[in-house]
MIKOL-678359 format. One record per residue (C-alpha): x, y, z. Coordinates in Angstrom, 3 decimals, padded with zeros to 6 digits. Example, Ala and Ser with C-alpha at 12.3 -4.5 7.8 and 13.67 -1.06 7.14 Angstrom:
REM residues 2
R        c1        c2        c3
R   012.300  -004.500   007.800
R   013.670  -001.060   007.140
This chain:
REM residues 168
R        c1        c2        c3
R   010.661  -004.067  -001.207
R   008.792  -005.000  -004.934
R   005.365  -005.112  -005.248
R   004.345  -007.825  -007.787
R   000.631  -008.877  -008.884
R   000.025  -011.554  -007.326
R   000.042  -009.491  -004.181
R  -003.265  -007.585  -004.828
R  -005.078  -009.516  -006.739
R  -008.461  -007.973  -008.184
R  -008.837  -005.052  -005.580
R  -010.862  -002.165  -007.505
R  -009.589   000.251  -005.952
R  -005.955  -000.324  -004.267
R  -004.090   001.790  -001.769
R   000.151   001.431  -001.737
R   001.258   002.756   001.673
R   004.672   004.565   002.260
R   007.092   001.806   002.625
R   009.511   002.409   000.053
R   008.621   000.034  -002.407
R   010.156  -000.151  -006.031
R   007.092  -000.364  -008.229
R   008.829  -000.891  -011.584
R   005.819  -002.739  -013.496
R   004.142  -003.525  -010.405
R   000.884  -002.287  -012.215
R   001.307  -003.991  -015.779
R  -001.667  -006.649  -015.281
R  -003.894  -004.420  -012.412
R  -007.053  -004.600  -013.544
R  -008.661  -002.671  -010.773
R  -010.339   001.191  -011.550
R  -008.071   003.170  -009.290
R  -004.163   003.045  -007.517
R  -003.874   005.375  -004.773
R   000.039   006.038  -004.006
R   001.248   007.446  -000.997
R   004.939   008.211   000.202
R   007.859   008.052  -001.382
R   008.567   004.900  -003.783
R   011.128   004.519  -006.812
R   008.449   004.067  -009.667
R   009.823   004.016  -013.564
R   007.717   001.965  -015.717
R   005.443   001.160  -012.576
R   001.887   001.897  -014.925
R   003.559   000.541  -018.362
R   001.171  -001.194  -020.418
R  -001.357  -000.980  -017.873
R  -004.430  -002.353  -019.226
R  -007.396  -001.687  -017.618
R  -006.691   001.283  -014.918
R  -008.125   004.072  -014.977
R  -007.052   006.242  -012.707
R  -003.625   007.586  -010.714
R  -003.638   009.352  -007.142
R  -000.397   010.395  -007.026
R  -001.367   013.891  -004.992
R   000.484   012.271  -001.494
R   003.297   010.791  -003.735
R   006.961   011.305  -004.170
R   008.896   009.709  -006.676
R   012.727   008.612  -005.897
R   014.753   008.867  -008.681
R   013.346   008.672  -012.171
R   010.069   008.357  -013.394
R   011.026   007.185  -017.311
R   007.901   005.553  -019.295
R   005.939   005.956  -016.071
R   002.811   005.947  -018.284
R   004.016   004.298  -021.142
R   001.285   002.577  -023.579
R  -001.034   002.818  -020.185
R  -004.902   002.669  -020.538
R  -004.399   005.355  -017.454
R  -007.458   007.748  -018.127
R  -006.669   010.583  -015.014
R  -003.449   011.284  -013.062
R  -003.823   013.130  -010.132
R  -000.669   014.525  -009.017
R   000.336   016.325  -005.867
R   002.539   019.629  -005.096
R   005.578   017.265  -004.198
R   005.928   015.338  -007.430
R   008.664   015.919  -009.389
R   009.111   015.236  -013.194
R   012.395   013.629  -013.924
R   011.065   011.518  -017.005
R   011.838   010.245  -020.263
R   008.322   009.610  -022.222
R   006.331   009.759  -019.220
R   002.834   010.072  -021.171
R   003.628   008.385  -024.440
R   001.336   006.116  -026.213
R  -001.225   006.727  -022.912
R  -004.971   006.982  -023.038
R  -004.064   009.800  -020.366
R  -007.590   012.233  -020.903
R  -007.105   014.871  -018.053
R  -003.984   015.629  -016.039
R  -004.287   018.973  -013.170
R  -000.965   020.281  -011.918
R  -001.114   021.632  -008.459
R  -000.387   024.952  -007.473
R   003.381   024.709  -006.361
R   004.246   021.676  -008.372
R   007.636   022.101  -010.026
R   007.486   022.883  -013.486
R   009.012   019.985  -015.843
R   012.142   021.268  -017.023
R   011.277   019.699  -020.726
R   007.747   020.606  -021.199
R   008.116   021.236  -025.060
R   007.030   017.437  -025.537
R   005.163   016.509  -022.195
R   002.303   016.402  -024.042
R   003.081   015.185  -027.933
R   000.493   013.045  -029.531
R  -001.205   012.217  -026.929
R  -004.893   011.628  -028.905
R  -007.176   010.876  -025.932
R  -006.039   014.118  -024.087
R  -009.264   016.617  -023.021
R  -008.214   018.624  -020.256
R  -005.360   020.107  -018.998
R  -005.017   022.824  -015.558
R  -001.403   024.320  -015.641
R  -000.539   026.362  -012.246
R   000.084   029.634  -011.901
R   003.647   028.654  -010.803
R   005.292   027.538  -014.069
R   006.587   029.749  -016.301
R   006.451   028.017  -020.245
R   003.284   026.632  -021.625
R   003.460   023.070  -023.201
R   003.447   022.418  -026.603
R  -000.158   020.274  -027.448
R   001.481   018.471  -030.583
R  -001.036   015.632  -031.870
R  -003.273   016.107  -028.626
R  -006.414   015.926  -031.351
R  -009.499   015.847  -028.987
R  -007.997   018.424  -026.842
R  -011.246   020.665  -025.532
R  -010.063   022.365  -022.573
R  -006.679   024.457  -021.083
R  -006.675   026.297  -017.654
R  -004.061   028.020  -017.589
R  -003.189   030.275  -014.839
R   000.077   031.325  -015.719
R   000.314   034.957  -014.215
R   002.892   035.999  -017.111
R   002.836   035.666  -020.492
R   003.610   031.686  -021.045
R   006.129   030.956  -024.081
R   007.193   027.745  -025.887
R   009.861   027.010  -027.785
R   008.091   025.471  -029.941
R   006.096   028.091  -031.581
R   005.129   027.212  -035.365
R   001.714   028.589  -037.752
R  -000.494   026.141  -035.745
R   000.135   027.905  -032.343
R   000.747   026.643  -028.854
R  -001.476   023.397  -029.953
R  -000.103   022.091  -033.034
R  -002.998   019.930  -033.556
């Protein structure tokens, strides 16, 4: 099943149930505040240039197969993610007006998280679990005010340079 536009209309605040659906640009012209996803859909580019939402519920989500651009040039302000998510991406944040992302205990850790996060300007607020094991690297993440981190070990990056873990 696709989910196109037309089929929602100008819902503020939309709900996708699990069915399965490929949602490859399904959200390019949503104008609506919120998308609640729940289930397992295949969902690369599904927020691309999507102008006008605000915010992601992705915490009963899980992706099948990749996730590439899922965020891509999005005006997507919040992502809520759940512990079932995984990150199989190519520039999965890039160009976003993404301002506050939480990862959930359990989550598994990106297995390229040296650029998760590169210049992404509008980014405030980050919560990294105590579950992963490297730190991102905040490259270009300018109005960057706050970092949980509850990494129980000493976090690394491979990354490193004379700014720090931030880079900004």
């Amino acid at each position: 099943t696709t989910i196109y536009p037309q089929e929602y209309g100008n819902v503020n605040d939309l709900v996708v149930p699990d069915n399965g659906c490929n949602l490859g640009y399904a959200f390019k012209y949503y104008r609506g505040n919120k998308i609640t996803i729940k289930g397992t859909h295949r969902m690369s580019d599904a927020f691309r240039n999507a102008d006008g939402l605000k915010v992601v519920d992705l915490s009963e989500c899980i992706n099948d197969g990749y996730i590439n651009n899922l965020f891509l040039g999005s005006s997507v302000e919040e992502v809520i993610l759940g512990k079932d998510f995984v990150f199989n991406w190519i520039n999965i944040f890039k160009g976003s007006k993404l301002r506050t992302i939480t990862f959930p205990e359990g989550i598994t850790q990106p297995s390229d998280f040296d650029g998760f996060f590169d210049n992404l300007e509008y980014l405030e607020y980050v919560d990294i679990p105590s579950n992963f094991t490297k730190m991102p690297y905040f490259d270009g993440c300018v109005n960057l005010k706050t970092i949980i981190c509850r990494i129980v070990t000493a976090p690394y990056t491979s990354e490193y340079d004379s700014d720090g873990y931030f880079g900004a």
